[in-house]
MOPAC internal coordinates of N, CA, C and O (Angstrom, degrees):
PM7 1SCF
backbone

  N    0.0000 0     0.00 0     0.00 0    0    0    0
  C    1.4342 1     0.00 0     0.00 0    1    0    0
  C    1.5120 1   108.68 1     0.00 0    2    1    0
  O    1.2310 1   119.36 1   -25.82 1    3    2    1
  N    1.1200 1   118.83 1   154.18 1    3    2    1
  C    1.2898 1   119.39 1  -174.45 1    5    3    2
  C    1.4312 1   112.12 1  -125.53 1    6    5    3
  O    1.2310 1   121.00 1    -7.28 1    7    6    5
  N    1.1342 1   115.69 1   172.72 1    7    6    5
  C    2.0598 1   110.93 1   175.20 1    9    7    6
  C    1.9662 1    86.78 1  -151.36 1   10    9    7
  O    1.2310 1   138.30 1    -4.37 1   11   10    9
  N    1.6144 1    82.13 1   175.63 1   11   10    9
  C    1.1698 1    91.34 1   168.40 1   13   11   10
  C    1.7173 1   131.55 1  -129.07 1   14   13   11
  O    1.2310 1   113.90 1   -69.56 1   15   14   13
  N    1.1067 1   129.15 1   110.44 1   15   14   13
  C    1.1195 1   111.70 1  -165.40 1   17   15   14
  C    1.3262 1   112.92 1   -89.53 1   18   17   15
  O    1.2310 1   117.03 1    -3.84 1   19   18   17
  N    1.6495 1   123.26 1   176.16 1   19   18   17
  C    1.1783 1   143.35 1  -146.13 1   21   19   18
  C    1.6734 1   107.21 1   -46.60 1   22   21   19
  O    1.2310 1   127.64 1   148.80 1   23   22   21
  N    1.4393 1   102.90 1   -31.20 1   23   22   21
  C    1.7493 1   121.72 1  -163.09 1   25   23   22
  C    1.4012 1    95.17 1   -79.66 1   26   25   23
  O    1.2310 1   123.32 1   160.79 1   27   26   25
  N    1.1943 1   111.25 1   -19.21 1   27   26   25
  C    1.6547 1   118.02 1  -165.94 1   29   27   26
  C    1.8210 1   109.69 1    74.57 1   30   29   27
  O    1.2310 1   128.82 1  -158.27 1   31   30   29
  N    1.0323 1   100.62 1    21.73 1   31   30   29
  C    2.0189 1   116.40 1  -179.75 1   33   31   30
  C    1.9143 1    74.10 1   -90.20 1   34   33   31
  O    1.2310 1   129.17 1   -43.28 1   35   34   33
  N    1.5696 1    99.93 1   136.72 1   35   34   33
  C    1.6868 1   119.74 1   146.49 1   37   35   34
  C    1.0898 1   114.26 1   -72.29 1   38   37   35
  O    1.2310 1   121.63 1   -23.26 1   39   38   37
  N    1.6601 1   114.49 1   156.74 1   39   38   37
  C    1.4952 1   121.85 1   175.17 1   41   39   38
  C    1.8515 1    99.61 1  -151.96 1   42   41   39
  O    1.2310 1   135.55 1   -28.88 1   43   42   41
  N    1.0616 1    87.52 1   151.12 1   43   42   41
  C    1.4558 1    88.05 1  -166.30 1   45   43   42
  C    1.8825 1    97.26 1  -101.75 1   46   45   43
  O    1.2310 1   124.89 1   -43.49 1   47   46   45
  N    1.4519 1   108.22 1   136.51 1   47   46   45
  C    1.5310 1   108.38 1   177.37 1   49   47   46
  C    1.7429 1   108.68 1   -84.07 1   50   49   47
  O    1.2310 1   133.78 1   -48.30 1   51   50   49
  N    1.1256 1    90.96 1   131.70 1   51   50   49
  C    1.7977 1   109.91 1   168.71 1   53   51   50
  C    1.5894 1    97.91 1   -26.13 1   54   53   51
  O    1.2310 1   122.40 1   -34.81 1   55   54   53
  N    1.3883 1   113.01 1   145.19 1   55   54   53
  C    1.5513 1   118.49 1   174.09 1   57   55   54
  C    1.9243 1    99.10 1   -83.01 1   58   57   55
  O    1.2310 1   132.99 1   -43.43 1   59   58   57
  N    1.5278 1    92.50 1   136.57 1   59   58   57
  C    1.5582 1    96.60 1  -164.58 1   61   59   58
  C    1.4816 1   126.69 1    82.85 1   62   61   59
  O    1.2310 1   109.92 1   175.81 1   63   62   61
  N    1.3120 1   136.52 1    -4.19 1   63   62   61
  C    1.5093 1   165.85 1   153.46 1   65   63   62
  C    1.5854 1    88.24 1   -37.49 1   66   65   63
  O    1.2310 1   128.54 1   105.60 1   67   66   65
  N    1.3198 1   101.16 1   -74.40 1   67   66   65
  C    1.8280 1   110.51 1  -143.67 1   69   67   66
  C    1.9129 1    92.49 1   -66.78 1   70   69   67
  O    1.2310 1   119.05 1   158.95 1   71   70   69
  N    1.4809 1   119.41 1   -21.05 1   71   70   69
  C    1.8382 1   106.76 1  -164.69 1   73   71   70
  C    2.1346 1    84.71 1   -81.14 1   74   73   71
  O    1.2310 1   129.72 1   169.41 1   75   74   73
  N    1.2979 1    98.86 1   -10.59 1   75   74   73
  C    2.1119 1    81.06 1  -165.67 1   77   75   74
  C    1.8489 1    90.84 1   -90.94 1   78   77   75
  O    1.2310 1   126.78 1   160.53 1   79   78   77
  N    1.1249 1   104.57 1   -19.47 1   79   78   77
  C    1.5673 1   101.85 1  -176.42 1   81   79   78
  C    1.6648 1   108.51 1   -42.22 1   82   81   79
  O    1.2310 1   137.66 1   111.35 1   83   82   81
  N    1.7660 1    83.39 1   -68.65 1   83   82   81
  C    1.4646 1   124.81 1  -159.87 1   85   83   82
  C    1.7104 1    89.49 1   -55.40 1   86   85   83
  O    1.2310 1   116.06 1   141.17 1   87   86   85
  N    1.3450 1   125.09 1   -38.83 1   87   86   85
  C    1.6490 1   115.08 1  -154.74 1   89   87   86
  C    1.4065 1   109.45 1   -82.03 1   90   89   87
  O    1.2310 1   122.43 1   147.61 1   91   90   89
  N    1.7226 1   112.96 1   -32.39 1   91   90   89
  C    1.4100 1   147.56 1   168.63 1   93   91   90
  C    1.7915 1    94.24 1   -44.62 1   94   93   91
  O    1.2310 1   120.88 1    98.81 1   95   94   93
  N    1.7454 1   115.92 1   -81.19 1   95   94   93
  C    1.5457 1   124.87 1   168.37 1   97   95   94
  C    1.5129 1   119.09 1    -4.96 1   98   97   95
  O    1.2310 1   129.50 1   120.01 1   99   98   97
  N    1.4780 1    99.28 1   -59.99 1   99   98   97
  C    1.3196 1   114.85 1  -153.50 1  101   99   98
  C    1.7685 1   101.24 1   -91.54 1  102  101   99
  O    1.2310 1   120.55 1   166.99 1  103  102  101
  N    1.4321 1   116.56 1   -13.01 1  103  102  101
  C    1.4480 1   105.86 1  -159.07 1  105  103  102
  C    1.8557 1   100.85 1   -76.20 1  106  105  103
  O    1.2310 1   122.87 1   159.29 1  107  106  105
  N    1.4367 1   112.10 1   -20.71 1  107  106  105
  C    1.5642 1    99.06 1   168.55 1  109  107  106
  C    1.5257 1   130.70 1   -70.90 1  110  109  107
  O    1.2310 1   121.74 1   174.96 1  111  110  109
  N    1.5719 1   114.27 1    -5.04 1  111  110  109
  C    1.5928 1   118.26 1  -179.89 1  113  111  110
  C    1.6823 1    65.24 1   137.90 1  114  113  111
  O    1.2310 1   145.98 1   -25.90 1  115  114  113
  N    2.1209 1    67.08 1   154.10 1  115  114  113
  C    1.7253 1   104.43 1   155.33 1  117  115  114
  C    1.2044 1   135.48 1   -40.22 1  118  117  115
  O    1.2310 1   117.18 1   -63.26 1  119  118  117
  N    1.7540 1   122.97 1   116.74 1  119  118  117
  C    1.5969 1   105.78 1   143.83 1  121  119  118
  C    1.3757 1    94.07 1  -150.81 1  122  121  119
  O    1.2310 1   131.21 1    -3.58 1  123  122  121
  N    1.5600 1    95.97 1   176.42 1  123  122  121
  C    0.8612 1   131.20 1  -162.17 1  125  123  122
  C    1.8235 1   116.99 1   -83.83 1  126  125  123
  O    1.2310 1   110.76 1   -34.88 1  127  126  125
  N    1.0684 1   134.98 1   145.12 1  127  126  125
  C    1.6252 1   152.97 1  -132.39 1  129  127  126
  C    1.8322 1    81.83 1   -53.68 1  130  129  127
  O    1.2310 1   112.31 1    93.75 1  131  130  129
  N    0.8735 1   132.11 1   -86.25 1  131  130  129
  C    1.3399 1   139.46 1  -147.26 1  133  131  130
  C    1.4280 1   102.48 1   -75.79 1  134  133  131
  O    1.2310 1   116.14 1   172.37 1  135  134  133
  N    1.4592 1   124.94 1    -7.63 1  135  134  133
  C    1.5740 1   130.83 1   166.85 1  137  135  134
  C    1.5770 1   110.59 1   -46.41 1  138  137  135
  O    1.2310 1   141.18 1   124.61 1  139  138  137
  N    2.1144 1    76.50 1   -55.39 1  139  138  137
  C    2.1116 1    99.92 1  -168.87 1  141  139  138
  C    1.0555 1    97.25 1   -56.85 1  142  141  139
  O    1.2310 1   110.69 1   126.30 1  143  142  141
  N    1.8345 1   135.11 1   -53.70 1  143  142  141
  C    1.6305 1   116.11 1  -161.72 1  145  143  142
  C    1.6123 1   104.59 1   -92.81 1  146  145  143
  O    1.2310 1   115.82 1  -174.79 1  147  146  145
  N    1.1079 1   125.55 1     5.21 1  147  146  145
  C    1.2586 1   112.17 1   161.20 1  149  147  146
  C    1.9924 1   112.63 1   -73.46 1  150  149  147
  O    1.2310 1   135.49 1   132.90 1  151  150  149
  N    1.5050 1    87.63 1   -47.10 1  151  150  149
  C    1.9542 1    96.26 1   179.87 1  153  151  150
  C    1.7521 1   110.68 1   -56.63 1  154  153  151
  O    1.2310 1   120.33 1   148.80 1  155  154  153
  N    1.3373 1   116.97 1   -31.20 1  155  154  153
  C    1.3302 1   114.97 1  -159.80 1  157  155  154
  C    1.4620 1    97.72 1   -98.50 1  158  157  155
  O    1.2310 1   113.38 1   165.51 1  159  158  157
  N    1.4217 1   130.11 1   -14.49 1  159  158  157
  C    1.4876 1   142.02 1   170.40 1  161  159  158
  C    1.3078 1    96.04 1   -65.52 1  162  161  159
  O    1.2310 1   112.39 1   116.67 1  163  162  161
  N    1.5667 1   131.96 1   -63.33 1  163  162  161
  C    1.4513 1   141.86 1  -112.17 1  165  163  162
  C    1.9903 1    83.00 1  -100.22 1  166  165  163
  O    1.2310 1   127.91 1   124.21 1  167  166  165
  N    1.7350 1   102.37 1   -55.79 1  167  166  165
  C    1.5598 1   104.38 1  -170.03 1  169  167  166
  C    1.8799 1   115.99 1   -86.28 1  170  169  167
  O    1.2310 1   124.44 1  -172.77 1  171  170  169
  N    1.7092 1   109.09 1     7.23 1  171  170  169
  C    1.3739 1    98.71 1   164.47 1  173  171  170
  C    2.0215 1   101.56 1  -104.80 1  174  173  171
  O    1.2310 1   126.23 1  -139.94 1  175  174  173
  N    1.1514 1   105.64 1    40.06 1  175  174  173
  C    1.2537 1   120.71 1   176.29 1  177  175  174
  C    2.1530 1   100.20 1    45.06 1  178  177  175
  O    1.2310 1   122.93 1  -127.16 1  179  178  177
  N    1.3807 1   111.99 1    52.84 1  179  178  177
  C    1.1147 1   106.73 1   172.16 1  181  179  178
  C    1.5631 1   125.00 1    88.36 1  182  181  179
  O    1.2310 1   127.92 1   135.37 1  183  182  181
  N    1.2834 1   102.35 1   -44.63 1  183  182  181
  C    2.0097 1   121.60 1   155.85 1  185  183  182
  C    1.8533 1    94.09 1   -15.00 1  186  185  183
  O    1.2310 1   121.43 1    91.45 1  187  186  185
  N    1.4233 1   114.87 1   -88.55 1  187  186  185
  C    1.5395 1   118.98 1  -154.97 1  189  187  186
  C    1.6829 1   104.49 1   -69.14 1  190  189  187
  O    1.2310 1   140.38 1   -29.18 1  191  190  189
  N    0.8155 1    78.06 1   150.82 1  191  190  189
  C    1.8682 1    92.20 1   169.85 1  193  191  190
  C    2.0789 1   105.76 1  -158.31 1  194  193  191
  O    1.2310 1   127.80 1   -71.94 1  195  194  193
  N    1.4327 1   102.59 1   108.06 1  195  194  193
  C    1.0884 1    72.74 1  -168.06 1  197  195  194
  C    1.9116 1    85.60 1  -124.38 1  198  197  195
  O    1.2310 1   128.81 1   -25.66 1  199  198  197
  N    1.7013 1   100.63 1   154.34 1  199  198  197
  C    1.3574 1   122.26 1  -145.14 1  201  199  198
  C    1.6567 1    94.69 1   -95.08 1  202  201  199
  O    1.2310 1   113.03 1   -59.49 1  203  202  201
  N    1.2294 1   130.78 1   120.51 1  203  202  201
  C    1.1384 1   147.23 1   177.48 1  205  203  202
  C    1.4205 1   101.02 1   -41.97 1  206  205  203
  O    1.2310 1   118.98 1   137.09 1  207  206  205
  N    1.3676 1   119.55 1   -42.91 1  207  206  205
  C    2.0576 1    91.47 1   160.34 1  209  207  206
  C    1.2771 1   133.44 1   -73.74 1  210  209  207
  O    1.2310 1   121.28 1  -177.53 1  211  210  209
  N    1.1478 1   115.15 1     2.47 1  211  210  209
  C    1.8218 1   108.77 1   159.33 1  213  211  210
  C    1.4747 1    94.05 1  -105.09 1  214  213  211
  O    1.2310 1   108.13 1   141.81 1  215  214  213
  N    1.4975 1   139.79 1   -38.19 1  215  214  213
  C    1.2217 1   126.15 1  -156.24 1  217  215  214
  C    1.3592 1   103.23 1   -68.44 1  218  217  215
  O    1.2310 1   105.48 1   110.37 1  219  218  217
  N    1.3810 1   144.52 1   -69.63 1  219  218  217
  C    1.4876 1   146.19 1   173.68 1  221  219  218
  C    1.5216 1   121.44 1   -27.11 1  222  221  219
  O    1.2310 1   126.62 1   114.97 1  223  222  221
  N    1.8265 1   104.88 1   -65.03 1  223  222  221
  C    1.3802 1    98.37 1   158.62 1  225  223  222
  C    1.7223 1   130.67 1   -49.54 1  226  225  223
  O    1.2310 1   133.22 1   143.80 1  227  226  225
  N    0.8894 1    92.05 1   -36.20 1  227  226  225
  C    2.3254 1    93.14 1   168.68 1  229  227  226
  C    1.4483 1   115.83 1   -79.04 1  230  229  227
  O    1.2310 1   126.25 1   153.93 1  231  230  229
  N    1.4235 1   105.59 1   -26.07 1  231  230  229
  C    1.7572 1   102.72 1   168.02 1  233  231  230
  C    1.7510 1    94.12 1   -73.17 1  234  233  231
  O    1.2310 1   106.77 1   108.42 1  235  234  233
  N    0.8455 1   142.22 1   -71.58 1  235  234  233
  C    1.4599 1   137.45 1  -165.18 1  237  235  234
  C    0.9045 1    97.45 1   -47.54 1  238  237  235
  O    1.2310 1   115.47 1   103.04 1  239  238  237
  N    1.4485 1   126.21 1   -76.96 1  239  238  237
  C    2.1758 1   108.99 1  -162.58 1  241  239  238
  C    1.1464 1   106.58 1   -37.46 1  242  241  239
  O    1.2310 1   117.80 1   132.80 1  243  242  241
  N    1.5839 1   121.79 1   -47.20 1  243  242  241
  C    1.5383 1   112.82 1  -174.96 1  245  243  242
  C    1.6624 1   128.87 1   -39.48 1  246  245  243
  O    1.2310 1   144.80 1   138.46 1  247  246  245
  N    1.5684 1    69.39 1   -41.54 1  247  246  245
  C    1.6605 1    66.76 1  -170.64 1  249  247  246
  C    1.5878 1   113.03 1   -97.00 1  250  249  247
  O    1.2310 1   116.90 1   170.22 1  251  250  249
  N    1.4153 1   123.50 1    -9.78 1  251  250  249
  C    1.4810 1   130.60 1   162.68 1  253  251  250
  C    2.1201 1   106.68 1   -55.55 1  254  253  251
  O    1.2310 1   131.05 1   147.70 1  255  254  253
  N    1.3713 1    96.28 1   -32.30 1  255  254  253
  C    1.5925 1    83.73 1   166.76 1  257  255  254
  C    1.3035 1   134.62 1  -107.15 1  258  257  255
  O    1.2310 1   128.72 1  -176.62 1  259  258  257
  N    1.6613 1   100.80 1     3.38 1  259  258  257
  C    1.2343 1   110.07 1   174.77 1  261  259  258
  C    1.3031 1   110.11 1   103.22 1  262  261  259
  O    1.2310 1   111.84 1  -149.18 1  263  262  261
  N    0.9549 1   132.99 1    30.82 1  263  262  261
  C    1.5813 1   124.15 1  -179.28 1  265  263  262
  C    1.5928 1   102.20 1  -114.43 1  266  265  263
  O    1.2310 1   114.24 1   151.94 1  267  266  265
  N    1.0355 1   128.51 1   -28.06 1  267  266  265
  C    1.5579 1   118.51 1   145.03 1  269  267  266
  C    1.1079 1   105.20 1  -119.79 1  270  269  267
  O    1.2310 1   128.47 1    12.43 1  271  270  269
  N    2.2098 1   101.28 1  -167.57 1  271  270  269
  C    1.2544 1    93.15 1  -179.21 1  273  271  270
  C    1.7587 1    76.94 1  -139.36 1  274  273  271
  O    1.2310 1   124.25 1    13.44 1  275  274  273
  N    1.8800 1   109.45 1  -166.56 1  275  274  273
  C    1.0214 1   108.23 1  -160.57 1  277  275  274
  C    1.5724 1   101.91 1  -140.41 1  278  277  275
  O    1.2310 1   109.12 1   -58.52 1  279  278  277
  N    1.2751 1   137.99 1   121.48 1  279  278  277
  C    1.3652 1   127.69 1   164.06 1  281  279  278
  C    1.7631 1   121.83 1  -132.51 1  282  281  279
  O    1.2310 1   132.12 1   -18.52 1  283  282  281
  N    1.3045 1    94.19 1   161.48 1  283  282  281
  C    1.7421 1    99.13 1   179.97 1  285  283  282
  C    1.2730 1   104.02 1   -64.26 1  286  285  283
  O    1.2310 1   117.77 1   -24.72 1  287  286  285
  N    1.4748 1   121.85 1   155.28 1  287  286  285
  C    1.1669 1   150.62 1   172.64 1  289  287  286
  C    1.5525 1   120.29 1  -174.56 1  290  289  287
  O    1.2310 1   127.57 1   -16.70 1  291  290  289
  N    1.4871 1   103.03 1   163.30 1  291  290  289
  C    1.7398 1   128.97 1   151.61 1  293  291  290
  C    1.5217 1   124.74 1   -58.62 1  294  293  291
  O    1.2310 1   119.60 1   -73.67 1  295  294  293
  N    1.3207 1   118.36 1   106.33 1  295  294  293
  C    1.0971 1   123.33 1   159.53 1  297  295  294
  C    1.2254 1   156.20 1   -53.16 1  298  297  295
  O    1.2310 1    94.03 1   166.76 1  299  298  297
  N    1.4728 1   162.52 1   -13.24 1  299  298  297
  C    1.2854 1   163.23 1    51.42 1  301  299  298
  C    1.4171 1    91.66 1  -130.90 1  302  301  299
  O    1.2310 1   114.88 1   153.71 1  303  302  301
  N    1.4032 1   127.30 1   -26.29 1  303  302  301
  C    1.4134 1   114.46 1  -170.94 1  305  303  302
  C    1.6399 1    95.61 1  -119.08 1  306  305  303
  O    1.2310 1   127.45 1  -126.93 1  307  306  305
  N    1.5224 1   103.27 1    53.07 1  307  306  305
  C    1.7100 1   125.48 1   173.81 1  309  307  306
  C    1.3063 1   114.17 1    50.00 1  310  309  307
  O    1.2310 1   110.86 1   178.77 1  311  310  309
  N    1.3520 1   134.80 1    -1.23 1  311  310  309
  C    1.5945 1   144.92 1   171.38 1  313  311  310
  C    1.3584 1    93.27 1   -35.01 1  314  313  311
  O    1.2310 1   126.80 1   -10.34 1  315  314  313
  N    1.3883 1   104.52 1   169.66 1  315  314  313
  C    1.4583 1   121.23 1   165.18 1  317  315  314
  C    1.5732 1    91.22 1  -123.51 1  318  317  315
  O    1.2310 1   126.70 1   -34.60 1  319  318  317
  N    1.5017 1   104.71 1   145.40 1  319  318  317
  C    1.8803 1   108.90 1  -162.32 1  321  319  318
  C    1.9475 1    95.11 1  -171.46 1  322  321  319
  O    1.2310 1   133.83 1   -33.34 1  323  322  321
  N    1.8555 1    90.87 1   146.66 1  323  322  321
  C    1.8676 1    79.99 1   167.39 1  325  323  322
  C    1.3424 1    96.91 1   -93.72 1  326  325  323
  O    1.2310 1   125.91 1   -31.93 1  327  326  325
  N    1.0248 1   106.24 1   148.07 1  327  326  325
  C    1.7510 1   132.44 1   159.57 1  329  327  326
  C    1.4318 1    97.51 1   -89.92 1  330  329  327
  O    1.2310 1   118.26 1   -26.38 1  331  330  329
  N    1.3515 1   120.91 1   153.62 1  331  330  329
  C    1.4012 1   140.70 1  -176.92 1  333  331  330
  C    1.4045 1   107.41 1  -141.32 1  334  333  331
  O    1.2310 1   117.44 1   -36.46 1  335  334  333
  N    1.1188 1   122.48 1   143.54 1  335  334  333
  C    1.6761 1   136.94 1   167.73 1  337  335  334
  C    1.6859 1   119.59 1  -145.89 1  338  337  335
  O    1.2310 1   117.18 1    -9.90 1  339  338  337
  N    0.9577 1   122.98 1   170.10 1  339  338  337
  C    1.3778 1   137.86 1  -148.61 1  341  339  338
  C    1.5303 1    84.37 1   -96.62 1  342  341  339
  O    1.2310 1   127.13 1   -42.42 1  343  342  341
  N    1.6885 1   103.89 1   137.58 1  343  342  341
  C    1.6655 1   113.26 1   171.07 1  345  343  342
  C    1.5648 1    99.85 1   -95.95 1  346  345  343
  O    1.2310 1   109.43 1    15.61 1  347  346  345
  N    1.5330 1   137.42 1  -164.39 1  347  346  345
  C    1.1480 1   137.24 1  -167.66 1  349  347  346
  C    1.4089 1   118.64 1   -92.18 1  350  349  347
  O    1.2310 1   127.96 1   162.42 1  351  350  349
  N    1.8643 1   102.29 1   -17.58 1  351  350  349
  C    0.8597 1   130.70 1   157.98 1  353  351  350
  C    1.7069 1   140.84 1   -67.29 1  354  353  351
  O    1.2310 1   125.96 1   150.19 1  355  354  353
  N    1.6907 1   106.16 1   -29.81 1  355  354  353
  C    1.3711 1   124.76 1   140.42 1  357  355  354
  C    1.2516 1   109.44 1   -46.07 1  358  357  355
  O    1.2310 1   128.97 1   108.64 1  359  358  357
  N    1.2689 1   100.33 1   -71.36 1  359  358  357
  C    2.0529 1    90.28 1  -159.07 1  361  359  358
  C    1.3196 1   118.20 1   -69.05 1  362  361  359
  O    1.2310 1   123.41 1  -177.94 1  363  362  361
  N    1.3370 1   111.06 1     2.06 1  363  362  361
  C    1.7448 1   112.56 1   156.06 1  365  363  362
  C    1.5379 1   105.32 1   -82.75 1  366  365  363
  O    1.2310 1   114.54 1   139.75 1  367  366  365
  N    0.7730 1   127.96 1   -40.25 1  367  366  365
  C    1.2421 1   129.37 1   173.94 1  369  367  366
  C    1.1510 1   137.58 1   -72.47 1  370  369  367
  O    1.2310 1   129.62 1   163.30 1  371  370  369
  N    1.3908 1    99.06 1   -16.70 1  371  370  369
  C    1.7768 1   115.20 1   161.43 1  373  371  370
  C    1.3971 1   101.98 1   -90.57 1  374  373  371
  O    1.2310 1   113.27 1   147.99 1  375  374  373
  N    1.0885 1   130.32 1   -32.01 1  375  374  373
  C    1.7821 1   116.20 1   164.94 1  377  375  374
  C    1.0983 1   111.53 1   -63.73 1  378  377  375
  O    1.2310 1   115.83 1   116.02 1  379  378  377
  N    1.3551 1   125.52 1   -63.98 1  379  378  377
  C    1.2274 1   110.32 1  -156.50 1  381  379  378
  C    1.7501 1   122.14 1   -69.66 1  382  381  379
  O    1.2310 1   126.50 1   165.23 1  383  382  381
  N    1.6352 1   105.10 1   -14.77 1  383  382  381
  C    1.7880 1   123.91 1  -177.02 1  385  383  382
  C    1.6192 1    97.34 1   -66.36 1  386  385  383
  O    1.2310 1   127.79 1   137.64 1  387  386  385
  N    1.3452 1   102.61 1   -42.36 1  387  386  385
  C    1.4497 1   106.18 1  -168.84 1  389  387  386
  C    1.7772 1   110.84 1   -79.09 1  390  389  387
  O    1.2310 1   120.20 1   137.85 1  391  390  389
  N    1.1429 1   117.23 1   -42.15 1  391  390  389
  C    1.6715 1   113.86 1   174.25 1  393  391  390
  C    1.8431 1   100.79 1   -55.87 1  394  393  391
  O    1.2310 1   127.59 1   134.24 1  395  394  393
  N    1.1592 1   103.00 1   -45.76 1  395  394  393
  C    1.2378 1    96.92 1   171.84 1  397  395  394
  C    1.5815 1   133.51 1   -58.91 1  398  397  395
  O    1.2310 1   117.22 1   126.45 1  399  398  397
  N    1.3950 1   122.90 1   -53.55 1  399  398  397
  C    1.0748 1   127.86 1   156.23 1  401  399  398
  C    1.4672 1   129.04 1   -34.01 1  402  401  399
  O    1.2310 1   118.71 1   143.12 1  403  402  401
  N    1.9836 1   120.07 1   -36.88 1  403  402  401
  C    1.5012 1   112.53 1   158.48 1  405  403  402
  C    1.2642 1   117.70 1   -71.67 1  406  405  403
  O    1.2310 1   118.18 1   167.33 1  407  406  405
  N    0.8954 1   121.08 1   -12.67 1  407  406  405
  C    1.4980 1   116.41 1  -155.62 1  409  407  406
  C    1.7096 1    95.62 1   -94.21 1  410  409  407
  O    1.2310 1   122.24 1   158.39 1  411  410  409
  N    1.3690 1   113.31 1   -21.61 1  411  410  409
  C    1.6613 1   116.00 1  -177.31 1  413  411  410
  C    1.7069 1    80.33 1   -86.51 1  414  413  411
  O    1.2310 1   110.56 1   129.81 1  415  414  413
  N    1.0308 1   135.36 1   -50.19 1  415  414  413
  C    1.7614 1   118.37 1  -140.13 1  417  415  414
  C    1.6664 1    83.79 1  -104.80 1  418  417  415
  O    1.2310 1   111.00 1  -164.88 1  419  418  417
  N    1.1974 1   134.54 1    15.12 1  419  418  417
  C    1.3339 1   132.92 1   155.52 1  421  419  418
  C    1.8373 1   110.52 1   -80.56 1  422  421  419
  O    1.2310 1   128.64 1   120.58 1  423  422  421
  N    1.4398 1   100.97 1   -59.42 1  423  422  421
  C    1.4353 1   128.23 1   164.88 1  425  423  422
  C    1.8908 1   101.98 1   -22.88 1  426  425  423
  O    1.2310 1   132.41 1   103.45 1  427  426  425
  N    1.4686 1    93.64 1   -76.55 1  427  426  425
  C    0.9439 1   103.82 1  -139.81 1  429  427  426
  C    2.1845 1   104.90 1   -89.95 1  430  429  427
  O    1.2310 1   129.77 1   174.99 1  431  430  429
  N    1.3992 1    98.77 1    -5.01 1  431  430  429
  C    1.5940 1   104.70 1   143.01 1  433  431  430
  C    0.9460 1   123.91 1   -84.83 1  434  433  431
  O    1.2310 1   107.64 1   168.51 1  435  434  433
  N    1.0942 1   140.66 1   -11.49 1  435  434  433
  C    1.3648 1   143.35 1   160.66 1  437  435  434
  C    1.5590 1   118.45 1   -49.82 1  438  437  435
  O    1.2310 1   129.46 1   130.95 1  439  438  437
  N    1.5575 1    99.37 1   -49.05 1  439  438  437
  C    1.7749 1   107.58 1  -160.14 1  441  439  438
  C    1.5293 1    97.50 1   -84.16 1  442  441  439
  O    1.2310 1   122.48 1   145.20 1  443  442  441
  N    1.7668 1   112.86 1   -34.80 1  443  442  441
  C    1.3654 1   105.48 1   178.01 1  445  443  442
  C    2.1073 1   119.34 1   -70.15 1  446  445  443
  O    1.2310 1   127.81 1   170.84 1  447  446  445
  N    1.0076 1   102.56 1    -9.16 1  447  446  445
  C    0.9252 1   108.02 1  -169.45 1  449  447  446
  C    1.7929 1    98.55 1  -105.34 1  450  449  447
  O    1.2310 1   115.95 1   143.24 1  451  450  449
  N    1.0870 1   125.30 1   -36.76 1  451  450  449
  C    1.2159 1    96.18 1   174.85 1  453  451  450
  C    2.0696 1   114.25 1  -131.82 1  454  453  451
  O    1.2310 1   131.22 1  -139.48 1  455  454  453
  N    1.4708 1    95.95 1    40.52 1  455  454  453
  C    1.5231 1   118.31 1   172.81 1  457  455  454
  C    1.3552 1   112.51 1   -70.78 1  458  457  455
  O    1.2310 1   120.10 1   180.00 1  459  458  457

């Protein structure tokens, strides 16, 4: 998957990046598919953009293993849409993705910085 950052240069997200995004999205309450890449667009100040063919497929695995779940609802602009939220099992999994995640980009400022 790719994004675009500020320069308009692509960057490709870490494999497994986009499920801690998405779990991060969701940990304030439910929404619905285009909520998450609007929220994860809006708070990486524009950087992410992420393309409804990786975003849908990563909402589904999620929830094929249980780390969210998925239900019908109303949309703000009256759509009918699933909303998704984090099972109890997500938010273990959003802790523990995320302790993990500093500890790699701790790692791995380290080596760039003193390689």
């Amino acid at each position: 998957m790719q994004d675009e950052t500020r320069s308009g240069a692509s960057v490709a997200l870490p494999q497994g990046t986009l499920d801690l995004l998405i779990l991060r999205a969701l940990a304030l309450g439910p929404k619905h598919g285009w909520a998450v890449a609007e929220r994860l667009h809006q708070i990486s100040h524009s950087t992410l953009q992420i393309p409804q063919g990786s975003l849908y497929p990563a909402l589904h695995r999620l929830e094929r293993i249980g780390s969210i779940r998925a239900r019908w609802g109303t949309s703000d602009n009256n759509r009918r849409a699933r909303f998704y939220e984090l099972t109890r099992s997500g938010k273990r999994q959003l802790v523990a993705e995320t302790e993990a995640w500093r500890r790699l980009t701790t790692a791995v400022a380290l080596v760039l910085d003193r390689a």
